[in-house]
N, C-alpha and C positions, 0 to 999 in steps of 0.2 A: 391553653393546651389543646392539643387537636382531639375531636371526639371521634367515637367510634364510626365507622365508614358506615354508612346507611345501607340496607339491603339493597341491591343489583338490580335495576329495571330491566325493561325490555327496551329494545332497541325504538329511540320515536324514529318512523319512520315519515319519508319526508316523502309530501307527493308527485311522483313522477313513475308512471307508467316502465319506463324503459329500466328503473333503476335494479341490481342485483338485490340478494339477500347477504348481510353480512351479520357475522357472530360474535362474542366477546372472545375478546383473545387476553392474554396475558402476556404485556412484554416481557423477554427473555432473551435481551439483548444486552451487552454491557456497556460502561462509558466508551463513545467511539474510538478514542486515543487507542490503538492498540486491538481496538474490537474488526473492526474492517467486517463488518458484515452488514451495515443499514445503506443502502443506495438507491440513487434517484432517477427516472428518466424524465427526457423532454418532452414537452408535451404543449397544444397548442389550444389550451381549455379557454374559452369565451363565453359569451352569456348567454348564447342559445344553441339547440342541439344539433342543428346544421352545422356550425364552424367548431363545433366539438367533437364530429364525427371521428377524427384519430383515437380523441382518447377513448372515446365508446367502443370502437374497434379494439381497442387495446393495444394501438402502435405509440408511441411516446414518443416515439423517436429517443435524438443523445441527449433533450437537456432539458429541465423544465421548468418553468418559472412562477416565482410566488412573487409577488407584485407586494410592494412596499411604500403605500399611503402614510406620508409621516411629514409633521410640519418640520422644514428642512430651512426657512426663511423666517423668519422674524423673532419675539421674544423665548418663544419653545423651542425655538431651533437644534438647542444644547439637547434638546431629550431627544426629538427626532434623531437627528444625527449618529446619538449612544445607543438609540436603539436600532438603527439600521445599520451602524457596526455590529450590536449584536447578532444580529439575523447574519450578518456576512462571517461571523465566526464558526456559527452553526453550519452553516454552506459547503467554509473551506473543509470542517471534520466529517461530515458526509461524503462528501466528494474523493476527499483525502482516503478513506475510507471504502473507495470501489464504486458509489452510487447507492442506487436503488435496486438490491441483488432480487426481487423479485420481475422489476422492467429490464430486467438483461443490463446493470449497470448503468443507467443514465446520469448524467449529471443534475445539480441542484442548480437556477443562476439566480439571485436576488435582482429587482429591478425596482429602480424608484421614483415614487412621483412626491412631487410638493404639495401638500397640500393648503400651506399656508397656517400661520400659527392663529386665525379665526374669521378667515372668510368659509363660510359654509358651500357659497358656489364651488369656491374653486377645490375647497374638499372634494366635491360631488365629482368635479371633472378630475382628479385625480385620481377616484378609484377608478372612474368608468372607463379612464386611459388606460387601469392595469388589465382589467379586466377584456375589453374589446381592441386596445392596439399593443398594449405588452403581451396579451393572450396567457394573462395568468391564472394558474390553477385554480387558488388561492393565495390567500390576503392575510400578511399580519402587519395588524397598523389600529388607530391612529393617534396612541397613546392618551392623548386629550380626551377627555368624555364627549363632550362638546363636539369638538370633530369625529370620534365613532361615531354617534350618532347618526351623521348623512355618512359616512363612507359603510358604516354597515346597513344600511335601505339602500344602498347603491349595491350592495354586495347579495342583501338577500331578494332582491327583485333578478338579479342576473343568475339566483341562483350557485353562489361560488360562496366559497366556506371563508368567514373572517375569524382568526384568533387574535384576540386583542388583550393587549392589558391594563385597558381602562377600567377604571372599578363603579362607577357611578351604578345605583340599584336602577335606576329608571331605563339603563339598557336592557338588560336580563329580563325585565318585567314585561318586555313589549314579547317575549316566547318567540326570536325569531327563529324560524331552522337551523339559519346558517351562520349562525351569530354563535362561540364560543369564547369563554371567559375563565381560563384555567388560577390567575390569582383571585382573591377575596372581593368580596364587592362592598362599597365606602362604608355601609352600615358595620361590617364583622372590623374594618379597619377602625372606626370610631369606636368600637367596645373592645377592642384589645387596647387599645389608648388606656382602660379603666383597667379591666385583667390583670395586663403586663406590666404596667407602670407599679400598680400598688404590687403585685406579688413581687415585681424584680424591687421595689422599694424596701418592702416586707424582710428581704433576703439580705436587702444591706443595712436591716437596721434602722429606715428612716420610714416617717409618719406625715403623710402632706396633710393640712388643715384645710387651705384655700385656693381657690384657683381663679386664673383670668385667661379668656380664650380668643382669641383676632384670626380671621381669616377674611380671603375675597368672598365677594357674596353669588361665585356658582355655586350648577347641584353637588355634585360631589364635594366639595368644601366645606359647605353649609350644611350638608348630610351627614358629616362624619363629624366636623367638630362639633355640634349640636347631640348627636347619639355620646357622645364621649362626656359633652358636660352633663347630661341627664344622667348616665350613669354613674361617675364621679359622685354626683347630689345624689343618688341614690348607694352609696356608700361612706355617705357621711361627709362629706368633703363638701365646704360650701363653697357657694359659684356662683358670679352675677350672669346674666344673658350674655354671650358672646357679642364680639365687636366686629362687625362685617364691612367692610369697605370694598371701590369699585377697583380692581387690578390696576397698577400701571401712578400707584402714586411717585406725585412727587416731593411729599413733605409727611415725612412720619410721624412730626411732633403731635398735632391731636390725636391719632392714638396711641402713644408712647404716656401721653399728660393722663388719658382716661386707664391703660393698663396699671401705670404706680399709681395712679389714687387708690385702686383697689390692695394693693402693695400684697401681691400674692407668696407664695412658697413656690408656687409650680403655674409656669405660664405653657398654655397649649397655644400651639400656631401653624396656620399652612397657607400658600400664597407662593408665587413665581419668583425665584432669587432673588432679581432685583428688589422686588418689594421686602422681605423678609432680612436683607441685610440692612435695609433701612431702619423697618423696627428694631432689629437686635442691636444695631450699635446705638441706637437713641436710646435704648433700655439700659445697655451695660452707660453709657454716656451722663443718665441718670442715677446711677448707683444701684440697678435690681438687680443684684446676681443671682436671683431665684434661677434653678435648673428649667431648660428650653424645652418642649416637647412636640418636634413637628409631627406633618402629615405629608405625605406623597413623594415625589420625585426633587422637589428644591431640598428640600431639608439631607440630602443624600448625594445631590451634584456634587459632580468634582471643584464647578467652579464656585460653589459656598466656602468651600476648604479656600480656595483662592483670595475671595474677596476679604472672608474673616479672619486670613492668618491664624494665632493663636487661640480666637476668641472662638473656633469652630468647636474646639474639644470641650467637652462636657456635653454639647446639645445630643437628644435624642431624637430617634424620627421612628415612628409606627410606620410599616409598609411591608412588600407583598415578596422580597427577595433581597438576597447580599452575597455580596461572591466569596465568604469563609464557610459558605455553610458545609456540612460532611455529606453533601449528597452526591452522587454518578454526577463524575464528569464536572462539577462545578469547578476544580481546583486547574483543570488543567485550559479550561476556558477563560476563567481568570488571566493566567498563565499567557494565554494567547492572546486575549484583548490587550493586558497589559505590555509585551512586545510589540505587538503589530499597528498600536494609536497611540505608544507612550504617555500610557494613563497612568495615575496612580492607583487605579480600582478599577473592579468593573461593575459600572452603575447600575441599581436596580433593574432602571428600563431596560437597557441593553441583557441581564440577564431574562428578564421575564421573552423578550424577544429570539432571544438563543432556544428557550426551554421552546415557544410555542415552532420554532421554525421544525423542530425536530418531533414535536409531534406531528405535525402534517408531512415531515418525512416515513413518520413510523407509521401513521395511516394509511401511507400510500404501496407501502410496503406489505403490509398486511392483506390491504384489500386487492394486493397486485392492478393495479389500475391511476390512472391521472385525471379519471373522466370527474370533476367537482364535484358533482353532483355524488358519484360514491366514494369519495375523499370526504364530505359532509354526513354520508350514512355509519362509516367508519369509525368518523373522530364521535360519532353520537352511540356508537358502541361497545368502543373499547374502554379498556379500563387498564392504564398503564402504572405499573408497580416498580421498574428500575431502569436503570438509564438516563439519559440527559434529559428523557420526555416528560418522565415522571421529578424530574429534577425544582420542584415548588416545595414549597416550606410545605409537612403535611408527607410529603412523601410520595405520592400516589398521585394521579389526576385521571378523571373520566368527566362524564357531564352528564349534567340533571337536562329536562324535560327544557327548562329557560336555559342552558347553555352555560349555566355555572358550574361550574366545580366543587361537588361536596365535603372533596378534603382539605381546601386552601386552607391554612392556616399565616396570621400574619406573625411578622418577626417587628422585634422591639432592637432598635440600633442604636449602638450612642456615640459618636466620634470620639475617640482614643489617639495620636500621636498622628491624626491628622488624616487619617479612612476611618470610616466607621466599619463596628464591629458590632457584632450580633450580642446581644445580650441575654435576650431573652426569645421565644421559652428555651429553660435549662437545658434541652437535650441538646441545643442547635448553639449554645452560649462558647465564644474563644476566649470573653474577657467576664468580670465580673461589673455591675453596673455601680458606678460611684453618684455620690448626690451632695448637695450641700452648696458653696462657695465655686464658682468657677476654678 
């Protein structure tokens, strides 16, 4: 359950001479559908203060661009892709909506670069293309921990603000400026794993004894499902050491053979589709209809629903957003992804990517300005309460001193008639959570 908002810092301020002073505001804006009051202008913001003299000037010109780092090429592809639709939905209801009413109406444009689902080079050369030849403002990208990593030291040496919604702790730790991180980071995701499972378990009546956990062996993977079985074990529930393997198997059967020896009630799992539809059908294959409990963005694709047919319903996934939730503006984004890419959902990523596009619209808006650099002192100062920006489980988003978000709260999902629905916590619940037998 989300805890009480922390008291209000002061603004960190980021070093650079030339930059203004800005103050906490409170949004007071509503979902855009209908709202017509948050607009963008153009603007030709790059990595140094010479070729950013417009927006320092304060001219933006008609249109501005947030530069969109997202593996669009190989096994991630699927998240890239949902989450640069998302960004592009955010876009069309600002735009759609007048622009940016404080730049005299400008437009929003999204531009995108590949970054590759795990070359670190070519990450590095796709931000630095958004930043010094797209001449983007700012950056929301590059979903993967893994790849944030270089595309945000690409972003905070140029000085240009990245909103991301990678969760890994080891980003937020490094206190970059220009590094924000409005969902939960993998540690709060691995302890709502324990939270939300037993209390939404608790609610239906059901008691897990024992558990077995397999994920690949990155950080956020290894961060989260580890913080989940130690508390799990720290609530009674016993639990052997998770089973880690290298992404990209092609035979499931050894750990499929080591999951049922342990022959659990409640199996925890996260890992890239491919992989994950391996173990789950080698699992049901063997007879373990223990309830599924992912982590991240596979357990939530559309194409898990695809590959598992029937067998998708029942699984749950711990993660940072779902498009039932009752917040500004979610329903009719929903609404729009689902028309305009004939989805059946709109996926976590691509929500978390909507929410952060329209916070750097509401920064810019505020701050009346395009220049990064105070589109970075902005988003480090406000504290948005309603609208699409504040649109994260939690309700609320601002940022702590490392660029987190002190309100995130994660949501507990379980695929139902073939989307997943929000289960848990209760205020944010459409369905009720079931357990037992597939």
């Amino acid at each position: 359950m989300p805890t009480p908002a922390p008291k209000r810092r002061a603004p960190r301020q980021v070093p650079r001479s030339s930059r203004g002073t800005t103050h906490p505001r409170r949004l007071a804006w509503l979902a855009v559908v209908g709202s017509g009051a948050l607009l963008l202008s153009a603007c030709g913001g790059v990595a140094n203060q010479s070729a950013n003299a417009g927006a320092n000037s304060g001219d933006c010109g008609d249109e501005i661009v947030i530069g969109a780092p997202y593996p669009l090429s190989g096994p991630l592809a699927e998240f890239g892709t949902n989450s640069l639709q998302g960004m592009r939905v955010a876009a069309d209801e600002v735009n759609a909506s007048g622009g940016i009413a404080s730049l005299g109406g400008a437009k929003l444009k999204v531009v995108q670069e590949d970054t590759s689902s795990s070359d670190v080079a070519q990450a590095k050369s796709a931000a630095t293309k958004s930043i010094k030849s797209d001449h983007a403002v700012a950056l929301v990208g590059a979903w993967f921990s893994n790849l944030t990593t270089t595309v945000s030291t690409v972003a905070q040496e140029a000085r240009v603000p990245l909103v991301t919604q990678a969760w890994a702790d080891s980003l937020s730790q490094r206190k970059y400026e220009y590094y924000f991180q409005p969902p939960p980071k993998s540690s709060q995701i691995g302890g709502a794993a324990t939270s939300d499972v037993l209390a939404a378990a608790r609610a239906a009546g059901h008691k897990f004894t024992r558990i077995a956990a397999v994920g690949p062996n990155d950080t956020a993977n290894t961060q989260q499902i580890t913080t989940a079985i130690q508390a799990f074990k720290a609530a009674g529930v016993a639990a052997k050491d998770p089973e880690f393997y290298q992404p990209g198997i092609a035979d499931a059967t050894p750990i499929v053979n080591r999951i049922v020896e342990q022959n659990p009630d409640l199996v925890l799992m996260s890992g890239p589709p491919a992989d994950v539809t391996l173990i789950i059908k080698g699992l049901r294959a063997r007879g373990l209809d223990a309830p599924i409990l992912g982590f991240g963005g596979a357990f939530v694709a559309p194409s898990l629903g695809k590959t598992l047919g029937d067998d998708v319903n029942g699984l749950m996934a711990v993660g940072a957003w779902n498009d039932d939730l009752p917040l500004d503006g979610v329903a009719q984004a929903s609404a729009a992804y689902k028309k305009q890419f004939n989805a059946p959902f709109m996926p976590m990523e691509a929500g978390e990517s909507w929410v952060n596009v329209h916070l750097i619209a509401e920064a810019m808006n505020q701050a009346k300005t395009c220049d990064p650099d105070k589109i970075a002192s902005q988003l480090h100062s406000m504290h948005v309460t309603s609208g699409p920006a504040a649109a994260m489980p939690g309700g609320e988003v601002s940022f702590d001193q490392d660029g987190t978000n002190p309100h995130a709260v994660p949501v507990l999902t379980q695929w139902t008639d073939g989307v997943p629905k929000t289960v848990w916590p209760q205020k944010y619940a459409t369905v009720q959570l079931t357990l037992g037998a597939r």
